[in-house]
C-alpha positions as CSV (number, residue, x, y, z in Angstrom):
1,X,16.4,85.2,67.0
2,X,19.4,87.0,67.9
3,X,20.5,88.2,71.5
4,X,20.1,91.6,70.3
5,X,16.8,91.1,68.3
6,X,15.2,90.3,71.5
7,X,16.4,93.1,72.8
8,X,15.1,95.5,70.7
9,X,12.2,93.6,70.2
10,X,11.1,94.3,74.4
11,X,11.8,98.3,73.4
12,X,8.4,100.2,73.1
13,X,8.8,101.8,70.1
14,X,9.6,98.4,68.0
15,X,7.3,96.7,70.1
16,X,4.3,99.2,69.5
17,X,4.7,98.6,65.9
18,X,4.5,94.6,65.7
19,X,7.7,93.8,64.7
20,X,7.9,90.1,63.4
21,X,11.5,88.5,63.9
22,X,12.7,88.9,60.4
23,X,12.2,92.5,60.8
24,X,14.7,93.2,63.9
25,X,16.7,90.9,62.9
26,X,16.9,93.2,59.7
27,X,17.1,95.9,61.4
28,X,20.0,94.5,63.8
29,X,22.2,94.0,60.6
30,X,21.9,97.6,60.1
31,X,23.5,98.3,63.4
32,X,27.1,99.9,64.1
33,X,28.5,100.5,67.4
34,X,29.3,104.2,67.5
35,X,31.7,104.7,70.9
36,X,31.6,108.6,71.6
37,X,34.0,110.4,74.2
38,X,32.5,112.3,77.2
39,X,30.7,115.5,77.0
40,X,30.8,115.5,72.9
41,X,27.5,116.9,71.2
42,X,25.4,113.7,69.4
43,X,22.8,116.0,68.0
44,X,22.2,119.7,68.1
45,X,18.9,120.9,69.2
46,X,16.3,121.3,66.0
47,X,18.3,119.6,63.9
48,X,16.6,116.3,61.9
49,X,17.2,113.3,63.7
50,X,18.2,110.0,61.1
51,X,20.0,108.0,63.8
52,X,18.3,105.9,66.8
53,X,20.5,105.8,69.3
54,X,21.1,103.0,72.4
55,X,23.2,103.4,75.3
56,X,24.8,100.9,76.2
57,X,27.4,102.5,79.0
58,X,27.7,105.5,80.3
59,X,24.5,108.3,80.2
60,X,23.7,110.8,78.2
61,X,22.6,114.5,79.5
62,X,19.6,116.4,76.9
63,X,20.4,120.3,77.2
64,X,17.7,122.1,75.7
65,X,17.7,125.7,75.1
66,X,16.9,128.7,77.4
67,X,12.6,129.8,76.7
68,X,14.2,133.0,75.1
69,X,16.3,131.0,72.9
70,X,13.9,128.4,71.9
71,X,10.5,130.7,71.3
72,X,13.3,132.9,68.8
73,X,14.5,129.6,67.3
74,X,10.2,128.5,66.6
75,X,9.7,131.7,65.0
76,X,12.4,130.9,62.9
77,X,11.4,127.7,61.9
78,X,8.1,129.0,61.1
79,X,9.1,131.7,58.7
80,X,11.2,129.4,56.6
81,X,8.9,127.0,56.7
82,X,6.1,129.2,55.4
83,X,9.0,130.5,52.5
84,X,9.0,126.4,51.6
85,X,5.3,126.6,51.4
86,X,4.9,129.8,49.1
87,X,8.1,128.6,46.6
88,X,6.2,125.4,46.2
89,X,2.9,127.1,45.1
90,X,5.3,129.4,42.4
């Protein structure tokens, strides 16, 4: 198996799931090194995630936002998510 396949393969969450070899080393081949600059935004908080991300130099900082900000930002969520609910039973 690859370098990196092993890699991976020693992470939790591949490791949790059983992974056989052909599997990372599918999932190595859909790999792309993505070099970001200092103190740029990766993902915004509550957005969908559809990346997995590995550091590889540097670090990385999580901001999350003030209570205030984040209980508004639920209550949000939650009435938009209960608009979704009562278009699908239309």
């Amino acid at each position: 198996m690859s370098t990196i396949g092993k890699l991976i393969g020693n992470i939790p969450f591949f490791k949790e799931r059983e992974m056989g070899e052909q599997a990372l080393i599918d999932v190595c081949w859909h790999m792309t090194v993505l070099a970001m600059p200092a103190n740029k935004t990766v993902v915004e908080f509550g957005s969908v995630g559809d990346n997995f991300y590995f550091i590889l130099h540097g670090g990385v900082a999580i901001n999350i936002p003030n209570p205030e900000k984040l209980s508004r930002f639920k209550a949000i969520k939650k009435e938009i998510s209960d608009l979704e609910d009562e278009l699908e039973s239309v």
